[in-house]
SEBAVEX-708321 format. One record per residue: residue number from 1; residue in one letter; chain; z, x, y of N, C-alpha, C, O in turn. Coordinates in pm, whole numbers, plus 50000, padded with zeros to 5 digits. Layout:
N
<node k="NUM" r="A" c="A" n_Z="Z" n_X="X" n_Y="Y" ca_Z="Z" ca_X="X" ca_Y="Y" c_Z="Z" c_X="X" c_Y="Y" o_Z="Z" o_X="X" o_Y="Y"/>
...
% end
This chain:
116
<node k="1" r="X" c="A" n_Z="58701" n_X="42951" n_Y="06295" ca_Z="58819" ca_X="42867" ca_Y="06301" c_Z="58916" c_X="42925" c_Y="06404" o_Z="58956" o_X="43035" o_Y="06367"/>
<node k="2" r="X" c="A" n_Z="58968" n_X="42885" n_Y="06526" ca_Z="59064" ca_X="42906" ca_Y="06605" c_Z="59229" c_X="42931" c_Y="06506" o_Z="59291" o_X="42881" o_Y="06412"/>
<node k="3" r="X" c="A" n_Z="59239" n_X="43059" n_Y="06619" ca_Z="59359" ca_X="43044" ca_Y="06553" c_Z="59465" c_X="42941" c_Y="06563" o_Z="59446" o_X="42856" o_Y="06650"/>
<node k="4" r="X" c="A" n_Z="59605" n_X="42929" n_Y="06472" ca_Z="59715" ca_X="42892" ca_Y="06483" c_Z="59784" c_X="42838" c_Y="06587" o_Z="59836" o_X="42727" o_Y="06600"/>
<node k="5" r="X" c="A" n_Z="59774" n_X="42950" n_Y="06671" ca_Z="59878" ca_X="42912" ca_Y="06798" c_Z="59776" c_X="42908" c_Y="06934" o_Z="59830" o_X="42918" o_Y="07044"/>
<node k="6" r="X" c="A" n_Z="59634" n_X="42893" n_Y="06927" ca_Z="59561" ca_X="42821" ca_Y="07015" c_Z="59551" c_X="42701" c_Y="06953" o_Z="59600" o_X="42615" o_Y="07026"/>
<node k="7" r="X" c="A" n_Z="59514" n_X="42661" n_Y="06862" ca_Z="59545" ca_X="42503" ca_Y="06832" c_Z="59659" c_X="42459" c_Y="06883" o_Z="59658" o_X="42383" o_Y="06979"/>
<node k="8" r="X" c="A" n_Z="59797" n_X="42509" n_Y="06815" ca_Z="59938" ca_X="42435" ca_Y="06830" c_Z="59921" c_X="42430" c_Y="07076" o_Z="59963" o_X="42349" o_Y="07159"/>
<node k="9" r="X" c="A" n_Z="59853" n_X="42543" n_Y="07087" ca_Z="59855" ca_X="42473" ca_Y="07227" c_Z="59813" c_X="42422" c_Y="07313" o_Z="59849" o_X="42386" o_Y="07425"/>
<node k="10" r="X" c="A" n_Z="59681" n_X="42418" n_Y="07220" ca_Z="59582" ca_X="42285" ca_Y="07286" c_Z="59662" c_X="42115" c_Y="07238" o_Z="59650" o_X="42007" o_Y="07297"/>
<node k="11" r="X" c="A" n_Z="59726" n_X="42143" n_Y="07136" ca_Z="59807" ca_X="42005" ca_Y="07116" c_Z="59920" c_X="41999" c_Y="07237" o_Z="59941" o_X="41884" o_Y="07276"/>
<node k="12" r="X" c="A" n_Z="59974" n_X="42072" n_Y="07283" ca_Z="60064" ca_X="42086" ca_Y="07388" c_Z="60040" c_X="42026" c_Y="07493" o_Z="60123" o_X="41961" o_Y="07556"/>
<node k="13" r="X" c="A" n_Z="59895" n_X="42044" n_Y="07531" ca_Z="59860" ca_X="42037" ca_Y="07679" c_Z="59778" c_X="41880" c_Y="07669" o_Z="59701" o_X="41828" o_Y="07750"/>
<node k="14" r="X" c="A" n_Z="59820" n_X="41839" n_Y="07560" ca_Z="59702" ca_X="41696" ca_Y="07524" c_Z="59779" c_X="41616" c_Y="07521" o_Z="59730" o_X="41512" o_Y="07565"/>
<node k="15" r="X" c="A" n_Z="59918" n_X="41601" n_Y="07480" ca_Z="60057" ca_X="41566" ca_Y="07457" c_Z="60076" c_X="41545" c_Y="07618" o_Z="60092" o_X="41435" o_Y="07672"/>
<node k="16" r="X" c="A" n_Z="60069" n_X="41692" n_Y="07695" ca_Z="60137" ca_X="41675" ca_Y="07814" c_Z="60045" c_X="41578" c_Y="07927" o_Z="60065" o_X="41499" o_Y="08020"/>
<node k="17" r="X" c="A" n_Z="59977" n_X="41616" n_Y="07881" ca_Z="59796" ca_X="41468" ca_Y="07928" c_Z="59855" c_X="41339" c_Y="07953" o_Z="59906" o_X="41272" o_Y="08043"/>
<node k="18" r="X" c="A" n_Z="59831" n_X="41337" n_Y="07854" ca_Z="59889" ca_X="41197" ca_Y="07780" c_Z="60034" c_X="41131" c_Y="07861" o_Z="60050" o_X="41029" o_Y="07926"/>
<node k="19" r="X" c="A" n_Z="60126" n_X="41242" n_Y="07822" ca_Z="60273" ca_X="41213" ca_Y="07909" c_Z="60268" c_X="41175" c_Y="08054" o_Z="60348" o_X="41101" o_Y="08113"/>
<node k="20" r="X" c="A" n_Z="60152" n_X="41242" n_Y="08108" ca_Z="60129" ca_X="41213" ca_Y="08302" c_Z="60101" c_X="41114" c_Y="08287" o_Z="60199" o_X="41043" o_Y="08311"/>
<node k="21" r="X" c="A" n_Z="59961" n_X="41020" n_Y="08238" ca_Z="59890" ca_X="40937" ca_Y="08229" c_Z="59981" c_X="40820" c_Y="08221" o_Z="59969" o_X="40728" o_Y="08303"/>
<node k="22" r="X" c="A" n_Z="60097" n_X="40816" n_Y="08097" ca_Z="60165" ca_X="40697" ca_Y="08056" c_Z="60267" c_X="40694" c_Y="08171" o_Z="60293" o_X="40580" o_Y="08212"/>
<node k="23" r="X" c="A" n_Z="60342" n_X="40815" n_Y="08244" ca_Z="60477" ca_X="40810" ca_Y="08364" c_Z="60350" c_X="40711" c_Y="08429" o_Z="60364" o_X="40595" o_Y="08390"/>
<node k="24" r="X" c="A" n_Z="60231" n_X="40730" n_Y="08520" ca_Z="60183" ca_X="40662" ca_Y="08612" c_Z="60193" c_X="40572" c_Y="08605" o_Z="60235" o_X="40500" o_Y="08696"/>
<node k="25" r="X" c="A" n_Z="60150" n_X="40528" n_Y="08471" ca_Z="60115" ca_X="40354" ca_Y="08415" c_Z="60263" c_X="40290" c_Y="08456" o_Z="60286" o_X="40205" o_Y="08542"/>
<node k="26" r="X" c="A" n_Z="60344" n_X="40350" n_Y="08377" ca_Z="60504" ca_X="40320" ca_Y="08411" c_Z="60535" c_X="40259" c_Y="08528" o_Z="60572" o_X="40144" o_Y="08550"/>
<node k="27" r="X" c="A" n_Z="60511" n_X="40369" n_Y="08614" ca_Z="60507" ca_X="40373" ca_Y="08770" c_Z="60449" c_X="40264" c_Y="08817" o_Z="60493" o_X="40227" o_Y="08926"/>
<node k="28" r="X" c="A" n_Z="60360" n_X="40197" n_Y="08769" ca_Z="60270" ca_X="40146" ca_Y="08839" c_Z="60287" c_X="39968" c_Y="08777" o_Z="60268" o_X="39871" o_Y="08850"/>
<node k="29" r="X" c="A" n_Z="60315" n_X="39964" n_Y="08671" ca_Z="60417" ca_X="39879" ca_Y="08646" c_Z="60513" c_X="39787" c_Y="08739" o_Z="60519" o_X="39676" o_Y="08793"/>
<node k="30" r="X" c="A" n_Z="60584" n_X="39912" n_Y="08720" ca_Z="60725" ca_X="39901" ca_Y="08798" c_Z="60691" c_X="39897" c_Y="08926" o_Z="60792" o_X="39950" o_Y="08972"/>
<node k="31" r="X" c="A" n_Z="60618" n_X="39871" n_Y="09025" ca_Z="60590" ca_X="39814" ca_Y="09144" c_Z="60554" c_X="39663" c_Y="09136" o_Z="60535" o_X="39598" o_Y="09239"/>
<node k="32" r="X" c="A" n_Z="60546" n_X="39616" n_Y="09028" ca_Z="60478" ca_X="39513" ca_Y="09048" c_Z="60566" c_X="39420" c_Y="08993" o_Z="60602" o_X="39424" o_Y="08875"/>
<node k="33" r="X" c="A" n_Z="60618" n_X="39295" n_Y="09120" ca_Z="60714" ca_X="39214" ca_Y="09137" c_Z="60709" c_X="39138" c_Y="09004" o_Z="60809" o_X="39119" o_Y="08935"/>
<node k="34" r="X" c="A" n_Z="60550" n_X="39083" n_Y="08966" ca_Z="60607" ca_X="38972" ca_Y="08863" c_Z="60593" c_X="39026" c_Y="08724" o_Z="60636" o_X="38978" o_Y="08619"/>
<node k="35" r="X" c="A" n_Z="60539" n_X="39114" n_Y="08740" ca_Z="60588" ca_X="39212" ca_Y="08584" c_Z="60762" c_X="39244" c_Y="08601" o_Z="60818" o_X="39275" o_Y="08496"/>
<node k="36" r="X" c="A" n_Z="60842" n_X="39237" n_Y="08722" ca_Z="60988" ca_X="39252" ca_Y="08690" c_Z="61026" c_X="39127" c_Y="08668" o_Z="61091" o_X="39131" o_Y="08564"/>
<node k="37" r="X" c="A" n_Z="61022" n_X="39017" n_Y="08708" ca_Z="61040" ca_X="38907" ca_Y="08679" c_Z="60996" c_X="38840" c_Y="08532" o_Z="61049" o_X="38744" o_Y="08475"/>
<node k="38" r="X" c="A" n_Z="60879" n_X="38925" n_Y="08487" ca_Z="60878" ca_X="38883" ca_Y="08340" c_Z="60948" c_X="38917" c_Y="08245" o_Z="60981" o_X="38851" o_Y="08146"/>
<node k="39" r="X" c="A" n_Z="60978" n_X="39044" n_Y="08282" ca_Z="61144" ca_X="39125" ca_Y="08224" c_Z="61212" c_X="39084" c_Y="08215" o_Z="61276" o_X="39090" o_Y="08110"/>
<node k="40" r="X" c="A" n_Z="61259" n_X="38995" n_Y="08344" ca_Z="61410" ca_X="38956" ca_Y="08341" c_Z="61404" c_X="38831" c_Y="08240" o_Z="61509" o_X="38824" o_Y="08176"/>
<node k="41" r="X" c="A" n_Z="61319" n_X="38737" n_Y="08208" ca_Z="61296" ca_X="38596" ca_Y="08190" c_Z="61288" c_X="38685" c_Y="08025" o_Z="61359" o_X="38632" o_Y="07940"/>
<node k="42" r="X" c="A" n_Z="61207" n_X="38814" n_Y="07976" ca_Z="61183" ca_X="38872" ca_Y="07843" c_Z="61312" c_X="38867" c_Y="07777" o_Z="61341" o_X="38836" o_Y="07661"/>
<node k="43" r="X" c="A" n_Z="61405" n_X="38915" n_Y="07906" ca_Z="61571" ca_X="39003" ca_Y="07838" c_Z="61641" c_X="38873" c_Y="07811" o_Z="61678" o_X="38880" o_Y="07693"/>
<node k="44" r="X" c="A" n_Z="61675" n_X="38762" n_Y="07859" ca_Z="61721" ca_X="38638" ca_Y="07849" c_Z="61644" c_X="38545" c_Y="07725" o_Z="61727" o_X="38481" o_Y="07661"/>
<node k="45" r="X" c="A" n_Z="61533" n_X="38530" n_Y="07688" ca_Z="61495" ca_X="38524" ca_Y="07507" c_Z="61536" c_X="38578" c_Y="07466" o_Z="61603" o_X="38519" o_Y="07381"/>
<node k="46" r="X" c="A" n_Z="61554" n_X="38720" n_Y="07460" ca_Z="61580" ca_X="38817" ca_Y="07371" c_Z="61733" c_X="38798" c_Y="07301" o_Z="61776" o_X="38790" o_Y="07186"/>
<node k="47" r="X" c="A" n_Z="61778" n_X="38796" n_Y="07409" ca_Z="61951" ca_X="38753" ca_Y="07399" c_Z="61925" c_X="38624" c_Y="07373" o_Z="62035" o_X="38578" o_Y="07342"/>
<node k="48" r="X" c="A" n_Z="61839" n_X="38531" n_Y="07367" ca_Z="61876" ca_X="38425" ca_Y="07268" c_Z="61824" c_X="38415" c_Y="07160" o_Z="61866" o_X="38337" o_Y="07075"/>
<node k="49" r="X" c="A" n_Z="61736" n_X="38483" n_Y="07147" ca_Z="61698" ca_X="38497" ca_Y="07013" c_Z="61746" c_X="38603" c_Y="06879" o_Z="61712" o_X="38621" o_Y="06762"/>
<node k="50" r="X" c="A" n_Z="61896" n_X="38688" n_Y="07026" ca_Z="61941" ca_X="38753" ca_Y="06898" c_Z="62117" c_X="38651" c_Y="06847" o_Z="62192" o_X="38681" o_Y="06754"/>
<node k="51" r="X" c="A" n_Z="62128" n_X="38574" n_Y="06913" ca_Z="62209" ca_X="38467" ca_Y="06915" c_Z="62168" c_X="38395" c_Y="06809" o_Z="62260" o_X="38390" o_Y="06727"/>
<node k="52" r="X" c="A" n_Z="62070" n_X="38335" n_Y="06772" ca_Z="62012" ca_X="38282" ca_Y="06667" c_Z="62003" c_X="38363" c_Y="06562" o_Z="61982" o_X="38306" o_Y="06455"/>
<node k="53" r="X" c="A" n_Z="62013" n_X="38499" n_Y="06560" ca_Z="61964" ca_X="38568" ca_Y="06450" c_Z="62085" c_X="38591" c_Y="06397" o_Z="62097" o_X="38611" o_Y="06276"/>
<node k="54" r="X" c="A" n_Z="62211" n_X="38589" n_Y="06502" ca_Z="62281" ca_X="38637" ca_Y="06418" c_Z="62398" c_X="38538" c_Y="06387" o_Z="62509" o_X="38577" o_Y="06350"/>
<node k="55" r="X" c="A" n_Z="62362" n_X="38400" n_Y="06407" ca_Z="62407" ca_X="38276" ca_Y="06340" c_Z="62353" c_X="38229" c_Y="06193" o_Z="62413" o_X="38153" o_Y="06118"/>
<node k="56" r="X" c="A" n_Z="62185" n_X="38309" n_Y="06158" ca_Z="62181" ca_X="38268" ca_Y="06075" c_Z="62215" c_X="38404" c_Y="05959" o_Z="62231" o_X="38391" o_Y="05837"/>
<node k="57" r="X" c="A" n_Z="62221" n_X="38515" n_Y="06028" ca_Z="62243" ca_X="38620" ca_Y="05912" c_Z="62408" c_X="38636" c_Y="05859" o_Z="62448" o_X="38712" o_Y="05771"/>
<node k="58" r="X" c="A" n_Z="62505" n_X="38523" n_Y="05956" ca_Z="62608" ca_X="38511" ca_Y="05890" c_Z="62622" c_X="38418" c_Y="05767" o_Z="62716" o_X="38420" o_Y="05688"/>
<node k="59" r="X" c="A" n_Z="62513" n_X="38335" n_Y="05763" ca_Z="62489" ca_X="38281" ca_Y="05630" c_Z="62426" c_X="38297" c_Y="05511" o_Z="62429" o_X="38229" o_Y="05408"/>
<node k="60" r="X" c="A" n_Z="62352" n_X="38427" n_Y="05549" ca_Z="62270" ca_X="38508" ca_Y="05441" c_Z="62375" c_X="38623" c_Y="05454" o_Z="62310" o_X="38727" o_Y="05448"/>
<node k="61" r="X" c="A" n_Z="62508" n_X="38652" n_Y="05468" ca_Z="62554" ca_X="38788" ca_Y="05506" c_Z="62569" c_X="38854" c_Y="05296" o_Z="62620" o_X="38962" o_Y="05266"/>
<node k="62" r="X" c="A" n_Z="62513" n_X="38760" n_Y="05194" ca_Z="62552" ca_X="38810" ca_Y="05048" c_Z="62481" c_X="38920" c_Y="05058" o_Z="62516" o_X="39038" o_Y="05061"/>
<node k="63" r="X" c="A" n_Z="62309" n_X="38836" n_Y="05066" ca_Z="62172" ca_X="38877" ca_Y="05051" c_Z="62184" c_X="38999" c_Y="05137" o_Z="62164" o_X="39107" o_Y="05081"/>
<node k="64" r="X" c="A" n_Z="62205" n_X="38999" n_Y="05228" ca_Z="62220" ca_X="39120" ca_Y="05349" c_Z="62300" c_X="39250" c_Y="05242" o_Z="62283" o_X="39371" o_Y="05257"/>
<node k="65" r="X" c="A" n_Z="62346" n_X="39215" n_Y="05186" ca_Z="62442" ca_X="39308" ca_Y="05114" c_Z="62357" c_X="39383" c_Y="05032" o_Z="62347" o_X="39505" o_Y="05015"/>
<node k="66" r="X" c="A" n_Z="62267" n_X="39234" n_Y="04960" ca_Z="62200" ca_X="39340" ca_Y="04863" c_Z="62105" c_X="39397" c_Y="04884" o_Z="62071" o_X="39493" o_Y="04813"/>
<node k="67" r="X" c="A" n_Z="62004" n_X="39338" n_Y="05029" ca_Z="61939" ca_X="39434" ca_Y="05108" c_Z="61999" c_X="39571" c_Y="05127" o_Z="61957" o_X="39645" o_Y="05037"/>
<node k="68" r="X" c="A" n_Z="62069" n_X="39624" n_Y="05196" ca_Z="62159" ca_X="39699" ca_Y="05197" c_Z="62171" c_X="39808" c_Y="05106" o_Z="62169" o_X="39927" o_Y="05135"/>
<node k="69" r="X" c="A" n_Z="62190" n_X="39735" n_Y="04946" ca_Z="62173" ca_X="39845" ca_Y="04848" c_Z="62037" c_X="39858" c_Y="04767" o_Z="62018" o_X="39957" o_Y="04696"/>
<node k="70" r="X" c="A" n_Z="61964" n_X="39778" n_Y="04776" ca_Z="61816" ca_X="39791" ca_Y="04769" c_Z="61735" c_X="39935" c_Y="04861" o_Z="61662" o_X="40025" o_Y="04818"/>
<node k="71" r="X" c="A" n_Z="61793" n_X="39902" n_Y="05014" ca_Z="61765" ca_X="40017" ca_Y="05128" c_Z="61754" c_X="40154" c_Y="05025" o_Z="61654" o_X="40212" o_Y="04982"/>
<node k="72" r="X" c="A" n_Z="61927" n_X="40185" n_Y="04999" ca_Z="61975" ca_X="40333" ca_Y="04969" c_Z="61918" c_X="40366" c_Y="04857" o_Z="61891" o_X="40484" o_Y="04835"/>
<node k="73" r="X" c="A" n_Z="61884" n_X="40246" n_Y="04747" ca_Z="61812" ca_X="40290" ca_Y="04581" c_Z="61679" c_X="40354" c_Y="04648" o_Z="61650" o_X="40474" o_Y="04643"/>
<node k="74" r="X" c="A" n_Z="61599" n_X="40246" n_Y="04717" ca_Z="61482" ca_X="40299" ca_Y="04757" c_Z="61450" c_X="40427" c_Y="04796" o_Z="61366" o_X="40495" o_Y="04737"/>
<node k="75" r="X" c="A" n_Z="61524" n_X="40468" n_Y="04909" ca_Z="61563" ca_X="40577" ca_Y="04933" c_Z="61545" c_X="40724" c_Y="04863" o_Z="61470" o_X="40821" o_Y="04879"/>
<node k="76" r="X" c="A" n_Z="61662" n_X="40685" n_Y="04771" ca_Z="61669" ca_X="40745" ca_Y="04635" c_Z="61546" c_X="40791" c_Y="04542" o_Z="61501" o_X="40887" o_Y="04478"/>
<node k="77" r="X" c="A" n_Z="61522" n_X="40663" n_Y="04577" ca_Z="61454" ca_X="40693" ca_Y="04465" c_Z="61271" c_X="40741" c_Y="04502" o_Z="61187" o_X="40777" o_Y="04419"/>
<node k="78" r="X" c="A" n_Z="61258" n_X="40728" n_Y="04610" ca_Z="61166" ca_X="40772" ca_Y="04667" c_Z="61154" c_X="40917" c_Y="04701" o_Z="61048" o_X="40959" o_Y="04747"/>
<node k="79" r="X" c="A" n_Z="61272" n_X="41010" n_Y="04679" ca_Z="61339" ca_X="41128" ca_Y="04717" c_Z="61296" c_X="41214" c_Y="04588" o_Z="61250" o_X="41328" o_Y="04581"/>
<node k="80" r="X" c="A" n_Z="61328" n_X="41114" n_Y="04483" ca_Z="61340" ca_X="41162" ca_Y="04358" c_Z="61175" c_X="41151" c_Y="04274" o_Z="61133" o_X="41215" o_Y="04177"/>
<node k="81" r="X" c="A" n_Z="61108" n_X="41045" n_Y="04356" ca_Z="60977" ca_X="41063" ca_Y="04318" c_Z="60892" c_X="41200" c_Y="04396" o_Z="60817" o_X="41278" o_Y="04336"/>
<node k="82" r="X" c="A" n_Z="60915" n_X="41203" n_Y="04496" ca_Z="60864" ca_X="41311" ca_Y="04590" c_Z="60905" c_X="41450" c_Y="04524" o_Z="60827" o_X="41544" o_Y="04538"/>
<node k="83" r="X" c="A" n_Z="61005" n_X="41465" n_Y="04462" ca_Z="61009" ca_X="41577" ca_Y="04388" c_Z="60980" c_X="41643" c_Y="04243" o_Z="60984" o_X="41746" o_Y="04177"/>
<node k="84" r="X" c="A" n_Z="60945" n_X="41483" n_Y="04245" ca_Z="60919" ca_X="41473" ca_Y="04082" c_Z="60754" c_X="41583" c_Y="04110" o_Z="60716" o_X="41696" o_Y="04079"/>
<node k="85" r="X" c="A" n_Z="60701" n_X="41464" n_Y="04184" ca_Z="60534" ca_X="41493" ca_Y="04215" c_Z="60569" c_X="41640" c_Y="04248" o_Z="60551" o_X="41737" o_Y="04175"/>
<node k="86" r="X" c="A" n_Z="60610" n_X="41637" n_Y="04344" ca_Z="60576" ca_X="41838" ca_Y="04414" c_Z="60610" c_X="41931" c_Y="04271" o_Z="60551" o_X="42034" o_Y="04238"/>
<node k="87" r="X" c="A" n_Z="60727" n_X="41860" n_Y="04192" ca_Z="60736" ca_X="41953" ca_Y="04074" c_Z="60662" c_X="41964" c_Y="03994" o_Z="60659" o_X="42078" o_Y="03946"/>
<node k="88" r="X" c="A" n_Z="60563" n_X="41860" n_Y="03932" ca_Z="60433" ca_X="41894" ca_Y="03851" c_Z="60318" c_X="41951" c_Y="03924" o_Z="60233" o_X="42022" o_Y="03869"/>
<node k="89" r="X" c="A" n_Z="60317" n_X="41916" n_Y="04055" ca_Z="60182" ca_X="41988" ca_Y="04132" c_Z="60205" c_X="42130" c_Y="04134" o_Z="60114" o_X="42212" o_Y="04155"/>
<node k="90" r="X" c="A" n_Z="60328" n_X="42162" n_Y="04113" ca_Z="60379" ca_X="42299" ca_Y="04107" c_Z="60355" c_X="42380" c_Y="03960" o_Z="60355" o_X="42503" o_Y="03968"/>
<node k="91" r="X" c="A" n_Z="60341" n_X="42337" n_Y="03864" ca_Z="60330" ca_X="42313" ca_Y="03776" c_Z="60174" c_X="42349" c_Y="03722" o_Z="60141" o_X="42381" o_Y="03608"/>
<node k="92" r="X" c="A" n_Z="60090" n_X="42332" n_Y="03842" ca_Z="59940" ca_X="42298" ca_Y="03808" c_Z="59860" c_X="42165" c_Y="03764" o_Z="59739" o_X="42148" o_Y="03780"/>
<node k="93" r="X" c="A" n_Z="59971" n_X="42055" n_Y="03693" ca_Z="59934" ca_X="41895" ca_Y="03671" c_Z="59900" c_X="41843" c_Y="03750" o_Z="59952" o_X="41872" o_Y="03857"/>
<node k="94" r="X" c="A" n_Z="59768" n_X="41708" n_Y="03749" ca_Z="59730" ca_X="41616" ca_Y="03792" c_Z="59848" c_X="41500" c_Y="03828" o_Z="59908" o_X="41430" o_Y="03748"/>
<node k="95" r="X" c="A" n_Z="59859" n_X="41504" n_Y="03961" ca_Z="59954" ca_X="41406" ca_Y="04013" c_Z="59888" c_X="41268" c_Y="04028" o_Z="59770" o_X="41277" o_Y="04063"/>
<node k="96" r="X" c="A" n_Z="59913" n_X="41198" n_Y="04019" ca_Z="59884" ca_X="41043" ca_Y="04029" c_Z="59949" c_X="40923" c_Y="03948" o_Z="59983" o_X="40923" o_Y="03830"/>
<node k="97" r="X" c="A" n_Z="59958" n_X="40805" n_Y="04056" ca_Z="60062" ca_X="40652" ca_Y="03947" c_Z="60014" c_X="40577" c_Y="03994" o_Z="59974" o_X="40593" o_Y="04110"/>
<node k="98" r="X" c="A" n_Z="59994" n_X="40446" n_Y="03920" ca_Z="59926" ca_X="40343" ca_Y="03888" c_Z="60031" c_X="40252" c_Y="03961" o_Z="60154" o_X="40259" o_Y="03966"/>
<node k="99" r="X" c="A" n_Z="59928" n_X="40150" n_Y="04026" ca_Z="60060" ca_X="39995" ca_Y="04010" c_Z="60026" c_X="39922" c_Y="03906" o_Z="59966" o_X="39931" o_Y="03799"/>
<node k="100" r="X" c="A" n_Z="60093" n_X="39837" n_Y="03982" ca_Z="60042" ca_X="39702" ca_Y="03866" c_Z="59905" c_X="39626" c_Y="03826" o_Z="59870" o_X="39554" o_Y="03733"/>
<node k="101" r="X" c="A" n_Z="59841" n_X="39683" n_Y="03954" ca_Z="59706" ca_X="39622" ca_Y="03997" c_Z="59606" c_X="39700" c_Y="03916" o_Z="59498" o_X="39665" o_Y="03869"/>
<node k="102" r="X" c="A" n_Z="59688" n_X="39848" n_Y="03911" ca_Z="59580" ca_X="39928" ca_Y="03787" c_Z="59498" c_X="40007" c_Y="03934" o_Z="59386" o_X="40054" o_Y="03918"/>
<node k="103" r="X" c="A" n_Z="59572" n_X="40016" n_Y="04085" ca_Z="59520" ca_X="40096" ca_Y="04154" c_Z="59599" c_X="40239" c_Y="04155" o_Z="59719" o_X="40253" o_Y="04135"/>
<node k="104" r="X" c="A" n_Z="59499" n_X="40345" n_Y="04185" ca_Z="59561" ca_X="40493" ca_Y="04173" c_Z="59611" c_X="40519" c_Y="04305" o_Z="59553" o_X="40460" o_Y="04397"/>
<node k="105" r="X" c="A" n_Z="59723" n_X="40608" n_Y="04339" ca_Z="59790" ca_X="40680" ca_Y="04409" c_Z="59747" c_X="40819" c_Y="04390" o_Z="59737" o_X="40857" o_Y="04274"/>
<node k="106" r="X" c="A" n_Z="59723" n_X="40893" n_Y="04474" ca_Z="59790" ca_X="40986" ca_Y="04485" c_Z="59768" c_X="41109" c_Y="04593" o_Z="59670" o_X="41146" o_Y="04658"/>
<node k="107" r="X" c="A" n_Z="59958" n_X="41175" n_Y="04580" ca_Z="60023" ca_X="41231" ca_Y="04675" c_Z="59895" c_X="41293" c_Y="04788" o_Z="59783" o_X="41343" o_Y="04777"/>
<node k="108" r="X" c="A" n_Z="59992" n_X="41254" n_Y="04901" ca_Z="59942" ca_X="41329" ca_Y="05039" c_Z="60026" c_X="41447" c_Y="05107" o_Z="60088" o_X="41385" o_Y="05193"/>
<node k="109" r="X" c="A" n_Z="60051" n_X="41538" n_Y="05114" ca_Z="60140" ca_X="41650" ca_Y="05180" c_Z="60086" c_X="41656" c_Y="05307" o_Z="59966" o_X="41652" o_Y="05330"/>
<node k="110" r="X" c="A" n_Z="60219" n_X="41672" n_Y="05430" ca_Z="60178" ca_X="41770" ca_Y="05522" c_Z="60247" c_X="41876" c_Y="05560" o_Z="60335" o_X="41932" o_Y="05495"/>
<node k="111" r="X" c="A" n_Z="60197" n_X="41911" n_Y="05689" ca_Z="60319" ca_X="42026" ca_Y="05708" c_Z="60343" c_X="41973" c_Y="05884" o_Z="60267" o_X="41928" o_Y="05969"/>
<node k="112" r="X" c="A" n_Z="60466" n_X="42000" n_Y="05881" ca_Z="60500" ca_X="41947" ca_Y="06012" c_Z="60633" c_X="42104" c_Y="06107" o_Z="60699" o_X="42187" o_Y="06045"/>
<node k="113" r="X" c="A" n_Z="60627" n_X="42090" n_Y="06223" ca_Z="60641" ca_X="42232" ca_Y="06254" c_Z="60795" c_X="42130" c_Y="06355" o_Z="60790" o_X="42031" o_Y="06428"/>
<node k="114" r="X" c="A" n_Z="60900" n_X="42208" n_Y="06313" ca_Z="61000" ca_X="42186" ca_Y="06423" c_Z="61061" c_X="42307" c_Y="06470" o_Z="61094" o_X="42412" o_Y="06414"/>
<node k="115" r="X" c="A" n_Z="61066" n_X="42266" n_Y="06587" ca_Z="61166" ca_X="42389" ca_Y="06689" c_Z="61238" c_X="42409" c_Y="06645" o_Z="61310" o_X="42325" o_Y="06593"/>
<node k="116" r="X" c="A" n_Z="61262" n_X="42554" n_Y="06642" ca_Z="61349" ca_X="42622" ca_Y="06609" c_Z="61453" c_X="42671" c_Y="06721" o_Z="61547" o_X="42744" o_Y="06690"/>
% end
């Protein structure tokens, strides 16, 4: 098994691959007259279609509300399940929940690395 930090920098250099590959595409794009012209004609729907959106979300603005606090419960409460689980897996217990359908869940962990 390779170590640690030859993996983490073979992901580096696959990332940075990747990053050349997509600037070109970019690049290469962006030379081309009627791909800018489809832009411009894209950005002008866009702005009318957020004109429309937001004629009709002044008439749903209740529902929007309770979207809104639906968001933060979820949230919540998804926070509070995630710790629930890590606290019985901690524990040594079988983690897993049912829906309604009578299908099983259960938890996935990862580990994710940020700069320090």
């Amino acid at each position: 098994m390779q170590d640690l930090q030859q993996i983490f920098n073979h992901i580096q250099e696959i990332k940075k691959k990747q990053k050349d590959i997509k600037s070109a595409y970019r690049d290469a794009l962006n030379a081309s007259e009627e791909y800018k012209n489809l832009l411009d004609k894209l950005k002008e729907l866009r702005a009318r279609k957020k004109q429309i959106e937001v004629s009709v979300k002044q008439d749903f603005s209740s529902e929007f509300q309770k979207l809104d606090d639906y968001k933060v419960d979820l949230e919540s409460d998804n926070t509070m399940l995630s710790d629930a689980a890590l606290t019985k897996l901690m524990k040594g217990e079988t983690v897993e929940v049912t829906d309604e359908y009578n299908n099983n869940y259960e938890p996935i962990f990862t580990v994710k690395f940020k700069k320090t």
